[in-house]
N, C-alpha and C positions, 0 to 999 in steps of 0.2 A: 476510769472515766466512763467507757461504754458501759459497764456493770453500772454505774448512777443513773446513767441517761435509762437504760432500759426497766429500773427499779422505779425509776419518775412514771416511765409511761405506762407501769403495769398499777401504780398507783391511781394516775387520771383516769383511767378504764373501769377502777375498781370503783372510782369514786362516780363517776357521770351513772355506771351502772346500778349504783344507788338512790343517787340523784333519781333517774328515773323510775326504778321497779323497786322501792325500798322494801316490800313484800317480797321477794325472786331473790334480793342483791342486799348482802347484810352492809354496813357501813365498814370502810378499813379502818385497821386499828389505826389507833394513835390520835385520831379526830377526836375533840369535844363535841358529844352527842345535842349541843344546844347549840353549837356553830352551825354542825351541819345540818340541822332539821331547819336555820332561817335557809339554806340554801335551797332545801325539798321544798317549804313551800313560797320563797320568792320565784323560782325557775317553774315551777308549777302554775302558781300564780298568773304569770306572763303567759303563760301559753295558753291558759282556761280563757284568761281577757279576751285575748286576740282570737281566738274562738268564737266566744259566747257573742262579741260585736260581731261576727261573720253568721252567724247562724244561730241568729235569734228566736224563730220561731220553732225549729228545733229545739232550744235549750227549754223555752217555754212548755213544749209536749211533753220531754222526758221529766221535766222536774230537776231539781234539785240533786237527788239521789243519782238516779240513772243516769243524767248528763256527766256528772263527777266521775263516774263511775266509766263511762264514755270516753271522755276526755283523758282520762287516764291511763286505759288501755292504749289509746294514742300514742301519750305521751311514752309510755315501755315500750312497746311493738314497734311504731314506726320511723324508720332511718330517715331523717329526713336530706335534701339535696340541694337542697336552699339557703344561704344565711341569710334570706331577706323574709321581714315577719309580712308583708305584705304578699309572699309567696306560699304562706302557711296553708291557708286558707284550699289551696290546690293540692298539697302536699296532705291533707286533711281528708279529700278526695280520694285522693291514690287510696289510701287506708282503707276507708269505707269500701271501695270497690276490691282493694284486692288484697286486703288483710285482714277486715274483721270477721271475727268467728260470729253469724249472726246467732243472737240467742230468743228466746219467748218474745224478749221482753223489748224487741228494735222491732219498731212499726214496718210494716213491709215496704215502704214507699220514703224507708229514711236514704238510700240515696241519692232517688231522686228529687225528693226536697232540698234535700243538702247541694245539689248541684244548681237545682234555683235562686238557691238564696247563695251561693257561690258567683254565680254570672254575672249580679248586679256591683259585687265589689270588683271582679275583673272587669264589666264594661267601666266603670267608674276611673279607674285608673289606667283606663287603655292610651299609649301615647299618641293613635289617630289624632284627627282633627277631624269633625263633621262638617261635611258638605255644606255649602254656603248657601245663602236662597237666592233663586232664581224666578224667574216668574212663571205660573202655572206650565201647561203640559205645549211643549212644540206642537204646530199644528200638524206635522207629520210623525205624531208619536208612533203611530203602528208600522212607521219605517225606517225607526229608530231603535238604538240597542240602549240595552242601560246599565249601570255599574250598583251594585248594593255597598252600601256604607261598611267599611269593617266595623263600624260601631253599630250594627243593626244586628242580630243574630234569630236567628229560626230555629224553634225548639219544638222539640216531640218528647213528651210524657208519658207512660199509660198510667199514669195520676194524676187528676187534676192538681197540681202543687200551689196553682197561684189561687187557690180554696180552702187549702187546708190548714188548720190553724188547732190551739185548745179545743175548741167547738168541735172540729169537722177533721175528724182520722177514719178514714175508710179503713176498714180490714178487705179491701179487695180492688182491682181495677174497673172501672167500668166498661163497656162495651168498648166506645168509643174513646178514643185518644185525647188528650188537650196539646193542641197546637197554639203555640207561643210564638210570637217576634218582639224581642225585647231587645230596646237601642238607648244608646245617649244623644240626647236631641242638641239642640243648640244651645239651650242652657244649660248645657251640663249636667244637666239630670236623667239620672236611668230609668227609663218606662217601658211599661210592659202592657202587648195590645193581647187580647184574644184574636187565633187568627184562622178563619176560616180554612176546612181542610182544602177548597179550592185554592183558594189564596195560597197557601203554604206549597199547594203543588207545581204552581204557577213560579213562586220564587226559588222553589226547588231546579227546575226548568232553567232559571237562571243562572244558576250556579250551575248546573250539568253544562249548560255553552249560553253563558251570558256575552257574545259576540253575536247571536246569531240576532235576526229581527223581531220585534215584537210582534210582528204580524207572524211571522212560525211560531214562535208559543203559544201564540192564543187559535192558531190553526192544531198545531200539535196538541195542545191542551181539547178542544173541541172534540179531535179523532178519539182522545182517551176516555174524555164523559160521555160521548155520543149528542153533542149537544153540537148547537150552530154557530157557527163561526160568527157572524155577524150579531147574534146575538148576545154571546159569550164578549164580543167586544167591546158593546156597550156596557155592558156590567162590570169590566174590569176598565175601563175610563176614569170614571169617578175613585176608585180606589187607590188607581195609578197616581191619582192626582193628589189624593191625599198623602199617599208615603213620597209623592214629592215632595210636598209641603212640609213635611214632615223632616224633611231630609233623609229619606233610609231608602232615597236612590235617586240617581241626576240617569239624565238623559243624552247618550255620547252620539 
């Protein structure tokens, strides 16, 4: 009986491993060669879909060919850790950064596209709740702390990603960075701001000791540009006000 069970599982090994690399992994005998090729490309199939919906404008850049071609090495190469397809999409992730062999022919800024257009199907599905509305800023803001939304995220690129498209592949980084905060608002929809390097330093600041007061951030922020506190105040006001509005931060 353990002599079946172990010939069972040296079977499904044999077979998943064709399933995925049928080039690498011949088919086990005894299979009809037309059963198991609906199996290569239904399984195939399923995993390209749920891809190609996750990262559209990727699939759009490589084309046809090279995405195929993409996806597929995926599909051999990567173990995945997940049975949930809604988890793929990260798992898709891992690959790109720490298993694919990059060749000519992957634009240099495919992982960080790929993880842009990754954050909007994970804020989409985030099980948070966003903050409610409140009315504009307490009149003691700047002696006030604030909390950021887990639905709000702060991103750094040295690709402009939320640019790039068919049209627009850089072969190189620009100077400057693209600073991103991309959140789910109240309607449930994922948006994406361009966000000023001050700004992003500011809410960086928050995360480093979001307990402390706004008035020490925008004092510590001041010390680091060399700029006036009072000044620096009034400009970050109206902004404040907005990502309240916004909901991608209450005031505690």
């Amino acid at each position: 009986m353990a002599e079946t069970g172990f010939a069972f599982q040296r079977l499904q090994r044999a077979f998943a491993s064709h399933i995925r690399d049928p080039a690498r992994h011949p088919a086990p005998a005894g299979i009809p060669s037309k059963r198991i090729a609906i199996y290569r490309e239904l399984l195939y199939n399923n995993i390209e879909s749920f891809i190609g919906h996750g990262f559209p404008v990727i699939k759009r850049i490589l084309g046809e060919e090279r995405w195929n071609a993409l996806v597929r090495d995926f599909f051999a190469r990567h173990v995945c850790t997940t049975p949930y397809f809604s988890e793929i999409g990260e798992e898709f992730l891992a690959y790109l950064e720490q298993e694919r062999k990059a060749g000519g022919d992957d634009p240099p800024f495919l992982f960080e596209l790929a993880h842009y257009e990754w954050v909007e199907l994970a804020l989409a599905i985030h099980p948070a709740e966003a903050f409610s509305r409140s009315d504009g800023l307490p009149p003691d803001w700047l002696d006030r702390s604030v909390e950021i939304s887990p639905l709000a995220w702060r991103l750094a690129y040295r690709y402009p990603v939320h640019r790039i498209g068919p049209d627009f592949t850089p072969d190189s980084p620009p100077e400057m960075p693209s600073f991103l905060l991309v959140y789910r608002g109240r309607d449930d929809r994922v948006h994406f701001l361009e966000c000023p390097p001050l700004l992003y330093r500011l809410l960086e600041r928050f995360g480093e000791s979001g307990t402390s007061a706004l008035r020490k951030h925008v004092e510590g922020l001041a010390e680091e540009t060399g700029g006036d506190t009072l000044i620096l105040s009034r400009q970050v006001e109206p902004v404040l006000a907005d990502l309240h509005e916004r909901g991608i931060l209450r005031f505690i």
